[in-house]
Phi, psi and omega in degrees: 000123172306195175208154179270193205250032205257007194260337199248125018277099173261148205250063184311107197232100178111331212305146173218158195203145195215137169243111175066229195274324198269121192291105201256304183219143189255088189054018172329098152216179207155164189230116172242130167320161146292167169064032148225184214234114187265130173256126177252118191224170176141127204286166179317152204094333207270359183114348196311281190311319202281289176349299192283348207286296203316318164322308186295314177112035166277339183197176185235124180305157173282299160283156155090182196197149178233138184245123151241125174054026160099009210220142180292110172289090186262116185234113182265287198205188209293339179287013203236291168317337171279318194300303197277345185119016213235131217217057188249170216205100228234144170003269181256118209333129131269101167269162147275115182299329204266341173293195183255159170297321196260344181269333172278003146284332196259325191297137192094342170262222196293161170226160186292178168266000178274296183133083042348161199252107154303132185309141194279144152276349218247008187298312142327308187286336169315289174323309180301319174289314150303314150314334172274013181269336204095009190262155194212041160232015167126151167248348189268006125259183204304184183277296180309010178260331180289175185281171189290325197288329187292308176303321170306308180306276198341299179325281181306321178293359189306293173356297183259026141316158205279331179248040190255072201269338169229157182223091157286132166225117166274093180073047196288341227219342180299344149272001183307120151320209170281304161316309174282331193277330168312299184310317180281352161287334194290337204268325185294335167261007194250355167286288160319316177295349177254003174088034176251177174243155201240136158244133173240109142267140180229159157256039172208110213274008169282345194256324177322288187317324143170111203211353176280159182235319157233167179218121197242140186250123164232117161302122140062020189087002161239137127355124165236013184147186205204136196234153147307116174326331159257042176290142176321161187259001189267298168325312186315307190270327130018269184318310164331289194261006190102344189221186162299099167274137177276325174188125198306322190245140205288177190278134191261113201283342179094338190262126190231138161295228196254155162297105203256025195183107174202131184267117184224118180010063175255172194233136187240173152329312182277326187227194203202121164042052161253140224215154167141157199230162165215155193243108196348093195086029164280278202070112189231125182251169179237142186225172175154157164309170187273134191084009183292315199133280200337330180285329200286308190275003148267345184263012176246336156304329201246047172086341199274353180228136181261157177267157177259346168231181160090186156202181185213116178229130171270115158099016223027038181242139203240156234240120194254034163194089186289123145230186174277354180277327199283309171314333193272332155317304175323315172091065146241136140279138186207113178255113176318170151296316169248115194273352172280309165299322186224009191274310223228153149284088215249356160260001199285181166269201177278307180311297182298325179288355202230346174242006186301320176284336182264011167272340157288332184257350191243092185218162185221125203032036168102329169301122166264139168274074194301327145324296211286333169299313184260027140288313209278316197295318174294300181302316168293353125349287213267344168281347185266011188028039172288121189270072148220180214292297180193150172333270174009330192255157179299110167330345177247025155266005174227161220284184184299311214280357182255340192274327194284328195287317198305319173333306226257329168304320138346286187316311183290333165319327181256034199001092180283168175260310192239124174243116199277116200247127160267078137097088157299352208210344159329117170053026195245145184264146190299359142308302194248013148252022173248346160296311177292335224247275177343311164268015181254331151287356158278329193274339156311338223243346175271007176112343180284175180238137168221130170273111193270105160252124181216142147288341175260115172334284181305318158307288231311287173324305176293349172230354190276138167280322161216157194230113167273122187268160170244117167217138175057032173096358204218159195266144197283289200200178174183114220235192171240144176292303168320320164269009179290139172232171166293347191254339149281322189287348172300324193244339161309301187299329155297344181111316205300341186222157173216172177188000000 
């Protein structure tokens, strides 16, 4: 179902936006067409969110104007912004969880003059579009029952109500798996095709290439140039942060050391008789569909789940009483997946969040060396280009991708051998994952070992020395990064192949 044409060309001209001392955006314009779809990239920090907050009506510019079809734009606040047809669609799902699928499709939209929710017309064709998505659960139960990949379709199909003419997606694919995230490119064209518009942003410029029409960089609160949707992905991040990256993901010397880590056949609630070692100056990665297993079987390495078989040894010394005290006593590091839920003191300063894991191990008679923490804390910092004032600010004053370094910088106080890492790079901008990427080949290059579990294929691939897959719990394949392709580890991960 189409859309008419009154919200396009819309034209963003001049906006500046100032919070305090800090400039978030600097003289922003641009223009999006109907029917197409502008990828907005650009690192944490660079202005993405403030840009959309304003769209939405979440916050208002100091400067500047929005021209809709040539006619001067007022978006006060978000009811005013849904009222144009404006959609967005954020990181982290906003849902009802206890509604239904089809009343969290109806929210926001038109009302009777009585306050009733008009009936959508275009509310079938939704439905329809999503069952050719694959989606089979319904639109009449709650929301909050479906999986994270099902609620992300619902969201975006949100779109192609009828009085829905633009859609921002923020980070639409980040928790997706591979498989899923192919459904929402079909659904971002299938937006575009009916003539509404799409702004995407992502930090995963393999999906930008493609479903973009254009691609606009913004820096430090400006536009800083406008690239072909198949520009190098090395020119991409170039642009991004400002400087020469030579290669995102560094080069691999291949010399590993003694084994510092083995896992013999153990079984978890979730897995079953998975064996692998990992080796000193290794990167060994784990892959798999969402539900594979791999959370289960990094949190029963590092204690947090107990196993029912198998065993686990650092070092060949095997662990007759797994917890997170004895791995971490062990010279194991583990930084989560969500780093807001289990990572970070997120009112705490930088400094406290980054030495809390070394006050259990470096105290002395009782005395914490509190110098020395907040020495250790500062050098990782500061190797870790984490972009703040000093350890002293609060931490939930920084962007994601500085908040994922404070993370990781944790792990590391306790100069762990092996370090287990869970999607390291989940919702981190391509700046401050070539920081990341950077630092994990140096600490390889320094004799640790790390076990990598990620859903994006390509880091599986771009960092792994070897890569074990996972299905249903059991190991797939294990495979040398070299002889790995996408279309084996692909059918692995489904069952269809094994090696």
């Amino acid at each position: 179902m189409g859309v008419d044409n009154v919200l396009f060309p819309l034209k963003i001209e001049g906006v500046a936006k100032s919070f305090g001392a800090v400039q978030a955006l600097r003289d922003v314009s641009f223009e999006i067409a109907a029917g197409t779809c502008v990828a907005l990239l650009g690192e944490n920090g660079a202005g993405k969110s403030t840009l959309m907050r304003i769209l939405a009506g979440a916050i208002q510019p100091d400067r500047g104007r929005l021209l809709a079809n040539g006619k001067a734009l007022s978006i006060r606040n978000a009811k005013q912004s849904r009222s144009l047809g404006i959609h967005l669609c954020h990181q982290e799902l906003q849902v009802v969880p206890r509604m239904t699928v089809r009343e969290n499709l109806e929210l926001g939209g038109e009302r009777t003059a009585l306050g009733f929710l008009k009936p959508d017309p275009a509310m079938e064709y939704i439905v329809r579009e999503l069952e050719s998505m694959g989606f089979s659960a319904g639109m009449d139960i709650p929301i909050g029952d479906l999986s994270i990949a099902e609620r992300q379709l619902v969201l975006i199909a949100k779109g192609l109500s009828t009085h829905t003419k633009l859609i921002i997606l923020d980070e639409p694919t980040a928790a997706l798996a591979p498989n899923e995230v192919e459904q929402v490119m079909r659904l971002v064209r299938r937006l575009v095709s009916t003539g509404r518009s799409v702004i995407y942003i992502s930090h995963r410029l393999d999906e930008v290439s493609q479903v973009a029409d254009r691609v606009l960089v913004l820096r430090d609160g400006e536009i800083v140039g406008e690239l072909p949707p198949d520009a190098s992905e090395q020119k991409v991040v170039e642009m991004m942060v400002g400087r020469e990256i030579s290669n995102l993901y560094p080069e691999r010397t291949n010399a590993r050391g003694e084994v510092l880590l083995k896992v013999d056949g153990i079984s978890t609630k979730s897995v079953a008789d998975v064996s692998l070692k990992v080796h000193a100056g290794e990167i060994v990665g784990i892959g798999g569909l969402v539900g594979a297993g791999q959370q289960s079987l990094a949190a029963a390495i590092y204690g947090r789940q107990s196993i029912t078989a198998g065993s686990i040894s650092m070092a060949n010394k095997v662990f007759r009483t797994h917890g997170i005290e004895s791995a971490v006593a062990g010279g194991i590091g583990y930084v989560g997946e969500d780093r807001r839920r289990e990572g970070l003191a997120i009112n705490q300063s930088i400094g406290d969040n980054i030495t809390l894991a070394g006050l259990r191990t470096r105290h002395s008679f009782g005395f914490l060396h509190k110098r020395a923490l907040d020495g250790a804390a500062s050098r990782l910092v500061s190797e870790l280009r984490v972009k703040c004032a000093s350890i002293d600010q609060s931490v939930g004053e920084l962007s994601g991708g500085n908040q994922q370094k404070v993370v990781l910088a944790r792990a590391l106080i306790t100069n762990p051998r092996i370090l287990i890492l869970l999607e390291p790079t989940r919702g981190v901008d391509v700046g401050a994952r070539a920081d990341i990427y950077a630092l994990l080949k140096s600490l390889t290059d320094a004799g640790l070992g790390i076990l990598l579990v990620t859903s994006d294929l390509a880091e599986l691939m771009g960092l792994s020395d070897r890569i074990l897959m996972l299905y249903r719990g059991r190991v797939a394949g294990d495979v040398a990064r070299s002889a790995a392709t996408p279309e084996m580890l692909g059918a692995m991960a489904t069952g269809q192949g094994r090696h």
